[in-house]
C-alpha positions as CSV (number, residue, x, y, z in Angstrom):
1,X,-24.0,-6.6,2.9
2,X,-21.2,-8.6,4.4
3,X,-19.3,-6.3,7.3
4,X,-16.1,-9.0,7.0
5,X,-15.1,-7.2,3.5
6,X,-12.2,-5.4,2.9
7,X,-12.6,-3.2,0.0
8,X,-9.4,-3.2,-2.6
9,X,-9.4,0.7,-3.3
10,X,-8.0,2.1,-6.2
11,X,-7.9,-1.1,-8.3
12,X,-9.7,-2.2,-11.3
13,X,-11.4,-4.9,-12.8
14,X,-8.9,-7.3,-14.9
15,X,-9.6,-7.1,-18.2
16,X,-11.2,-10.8,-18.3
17,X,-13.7,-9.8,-15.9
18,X,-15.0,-6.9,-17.4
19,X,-15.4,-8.9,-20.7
20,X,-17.3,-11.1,-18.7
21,X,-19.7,-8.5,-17.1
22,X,-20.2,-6.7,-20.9
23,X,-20.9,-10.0,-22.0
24,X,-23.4,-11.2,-19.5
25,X,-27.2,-11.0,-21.0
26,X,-29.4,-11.1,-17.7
27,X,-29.9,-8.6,-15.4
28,X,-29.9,-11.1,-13.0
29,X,-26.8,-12.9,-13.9
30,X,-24.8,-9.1,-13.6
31,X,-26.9,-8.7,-10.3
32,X,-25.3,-11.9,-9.0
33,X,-21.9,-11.2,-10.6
34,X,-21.8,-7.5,-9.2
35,X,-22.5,-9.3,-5.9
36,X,-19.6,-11.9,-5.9
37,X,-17.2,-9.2,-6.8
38,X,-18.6,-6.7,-4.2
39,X,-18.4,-9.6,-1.4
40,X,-14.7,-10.4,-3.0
41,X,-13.6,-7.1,-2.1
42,X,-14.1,-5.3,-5.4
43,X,-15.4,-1.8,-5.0
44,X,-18.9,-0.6,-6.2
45,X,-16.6,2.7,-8.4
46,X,-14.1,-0.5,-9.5
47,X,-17.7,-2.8,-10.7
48,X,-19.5,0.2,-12.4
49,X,-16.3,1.5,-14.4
50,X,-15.9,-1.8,-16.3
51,X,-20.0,-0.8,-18.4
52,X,-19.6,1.6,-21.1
53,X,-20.8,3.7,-19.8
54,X,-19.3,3.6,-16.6
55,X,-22.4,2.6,-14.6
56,X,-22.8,4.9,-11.3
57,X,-21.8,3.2,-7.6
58,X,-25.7,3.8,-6.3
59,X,-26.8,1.7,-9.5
60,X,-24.4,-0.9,-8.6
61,X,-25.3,-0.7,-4.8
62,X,-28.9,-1.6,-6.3
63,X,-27.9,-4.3,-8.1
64,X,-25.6,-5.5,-5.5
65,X,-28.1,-5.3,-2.8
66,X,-31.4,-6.9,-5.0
67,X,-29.3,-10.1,-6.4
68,X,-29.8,-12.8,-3.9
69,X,-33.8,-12.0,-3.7
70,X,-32.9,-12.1,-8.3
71,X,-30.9,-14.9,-8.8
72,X,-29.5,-17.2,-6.3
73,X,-27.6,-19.7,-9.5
74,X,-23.7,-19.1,-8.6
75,X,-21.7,-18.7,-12.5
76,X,-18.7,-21.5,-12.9
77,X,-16.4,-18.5,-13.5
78,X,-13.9,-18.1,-10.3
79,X,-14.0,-14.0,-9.2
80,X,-10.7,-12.6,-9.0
81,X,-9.4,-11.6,-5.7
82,X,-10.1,-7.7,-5.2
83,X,-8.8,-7.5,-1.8
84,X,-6.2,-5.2,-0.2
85,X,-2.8,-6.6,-0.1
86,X,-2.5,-8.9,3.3
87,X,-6.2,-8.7,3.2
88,X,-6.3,-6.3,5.1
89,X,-8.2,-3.1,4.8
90,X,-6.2,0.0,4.0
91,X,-7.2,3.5,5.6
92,X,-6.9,6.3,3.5
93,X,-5.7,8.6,6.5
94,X,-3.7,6.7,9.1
95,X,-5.1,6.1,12.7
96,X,-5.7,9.0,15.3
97,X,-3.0,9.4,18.1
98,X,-6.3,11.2,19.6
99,X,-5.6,14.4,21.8
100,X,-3.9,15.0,24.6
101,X,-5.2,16.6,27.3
102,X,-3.7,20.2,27.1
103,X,-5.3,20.6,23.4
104,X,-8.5,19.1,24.6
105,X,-8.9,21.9,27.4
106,X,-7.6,24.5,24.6
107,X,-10.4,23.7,22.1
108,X,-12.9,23.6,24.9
109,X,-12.0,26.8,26.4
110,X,-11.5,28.7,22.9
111,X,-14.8,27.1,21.3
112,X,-17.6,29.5,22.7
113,X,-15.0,32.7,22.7
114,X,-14.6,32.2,18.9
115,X,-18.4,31.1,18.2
116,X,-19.0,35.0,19.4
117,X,-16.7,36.4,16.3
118,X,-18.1,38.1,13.7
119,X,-17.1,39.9,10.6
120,X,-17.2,42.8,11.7
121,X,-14.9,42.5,14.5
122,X,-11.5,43.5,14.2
123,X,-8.5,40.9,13.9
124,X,-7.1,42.2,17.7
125,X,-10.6,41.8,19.6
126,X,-10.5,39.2,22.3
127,X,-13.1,37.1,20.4
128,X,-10.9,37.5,16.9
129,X,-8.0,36.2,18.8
130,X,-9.7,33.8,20.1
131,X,-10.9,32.7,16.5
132,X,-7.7,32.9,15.0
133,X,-5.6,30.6,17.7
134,X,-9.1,27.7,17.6
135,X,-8.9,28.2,13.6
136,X,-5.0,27.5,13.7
137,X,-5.1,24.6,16.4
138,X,-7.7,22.5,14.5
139,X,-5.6,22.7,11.2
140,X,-2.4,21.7,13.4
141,X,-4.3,18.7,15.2
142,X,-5.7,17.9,11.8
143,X,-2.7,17.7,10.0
144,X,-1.3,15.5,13.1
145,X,-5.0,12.9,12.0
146,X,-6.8,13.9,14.8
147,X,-10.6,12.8,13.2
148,X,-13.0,15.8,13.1
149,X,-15.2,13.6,15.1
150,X,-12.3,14.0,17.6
151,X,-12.0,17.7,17.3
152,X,-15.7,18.4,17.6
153,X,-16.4,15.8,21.1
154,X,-13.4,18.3,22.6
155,X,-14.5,21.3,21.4
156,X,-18.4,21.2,22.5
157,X,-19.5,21.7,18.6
158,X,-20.8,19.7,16.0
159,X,-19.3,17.9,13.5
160,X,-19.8,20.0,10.8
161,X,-19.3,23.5,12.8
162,X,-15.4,21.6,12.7
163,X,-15.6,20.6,9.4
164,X,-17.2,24.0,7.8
165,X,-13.7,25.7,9.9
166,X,-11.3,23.1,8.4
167,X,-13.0,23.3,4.8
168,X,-14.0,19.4,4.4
């Protein structure tokens, strides 16, 4: 859809405007509503909560993604603005610093040592060791925001090896 968006997270539908999309007969009228309120800013979870039932995001996605081929008749009715405060979009974790050299060098020389661990393997072996301290320094540089993204360029693994290790 439109990449200029900023999705209002966390809010929901005034009142009005979910009276309005319970009230609305055609498919293709809710298509094209669903639409406005998704290119407003409103949030597929935010448009799908205000059916009873609440009407799942990938049904809305469809509805949002077939309504210009549908119905291309704007309603009178103004949408309300869904957008984040300042219009700007609000990220759920805050920016990465990124990491600094030192760590980088750490993960990249720790990564292969602690790939060889194995259950089996006690706690002092140089590969358990090894395993521990890479386990310990991606939590740390997690909990400072470093991305997994980040974490796995620097360690030589893939994203999910990272993200398997940090529980996500």
């Amino acid at each position: 859809m439109s990449d200029n968006r900023f999705p209002a997270r966390e809010q929901s539908l005034p009142q009005a405007e979910v009276s309005l999309l319970r009230s609305l007969s055609k498919k293709t009228e809710r298509n094209q509503r669903a639409l406005e309120l998704y290119t407003a800013g409103w949030t597929l979870q935010a448009i799908g909560d205000a059916f009873e039932p609440t009407m799942r995001r990938s049904t809305v996605k469809y509805w949002v993604d077939t309504a210009d081929a549908q119905f291309s008749l704007r309603l009178a009715i103004p949408v309300p603005n869904g957008e984040a405060p300042k219009g700007r979009y609000i990220r759920k974790r805050p920016k990465s610093p990124g990491i600094s050299a030192f760590h980088a060098e750490r993960l990249a020389h720790l990564a292969p040592i602690a790939r060889q661990y194995r259950s089996g393997m006690g706690l002092a072996s140089y590969q358990g060791q090894a395993n521990q301290e890479f386990n310990t320094l991606l939590h740390t540089l997690y909990e400072q925001y470093i991305t997994i993204a980040e974490l796995a360029r620097a360690s030589g693994v893939t994203f999910r090896a990272i993200a398997r290790r940090l529980g996500r």
